[in-house]
C-alpha positions, 0 to 999 in steps of 0.5 A: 319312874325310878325315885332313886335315879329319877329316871323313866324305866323303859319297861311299861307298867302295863299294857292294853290288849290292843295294838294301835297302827299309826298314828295311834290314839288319843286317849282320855280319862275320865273318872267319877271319884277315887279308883273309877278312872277309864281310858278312852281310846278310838282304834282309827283304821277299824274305828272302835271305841275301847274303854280300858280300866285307868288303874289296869289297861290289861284290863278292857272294860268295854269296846264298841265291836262287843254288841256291833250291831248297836254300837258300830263307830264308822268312820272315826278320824284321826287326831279327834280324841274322844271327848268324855262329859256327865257321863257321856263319851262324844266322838266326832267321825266323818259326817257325824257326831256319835254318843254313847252313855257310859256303863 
């Protein structure tokens, strides 16, 4: 935002690496403290959970196709954003509830 002119600049502060087809994501933030924050992101069509740093999303700190074979997220559905408690991130998919633990 624009102090002077109180308007929305229209070029982005920063972007994640990833491009989100339609309808996009919900994303969520969760932090622990000053500086630690996290966004929450569920790509829908290929169903990966990505975590980008909150201060930085150029930066990705983790998403679920980095160890595939334990963190695989199937079948996400959209308009479900991903719900972050005590350390925890909940997503619903189809049939399941999924968990992960925070790093």
């Amino acid at each position: 935002m624009n102090t002077l002119t109180s308007k929305l600049t229209t070029t982005p502060a920063d972007l994640s690496p990833t491009t989100y087809a339609f309808p996009g994501s919900n994303p969520v933030v969760s932090g622990n403290g000053n500086g630690s924050g996290i966004v929450w992101a569920v790509e829908k069509g290929a169903s990966v959970l990505h975590a980008y740093d909150a201060t930085k999303l150029s930066t990705e700190l983790y998403n679920t196709n980095q160890n595939a074979t334990r963190d695989a997220l199937a079948g996400a559905i959209k308009f479900a954003p991903p719900l972050v408690i005590n350390g925890k991130v909940y997503i619903g998919t189809k049939g399941h509830l999924v968990v992960y633990g925070t790093f």
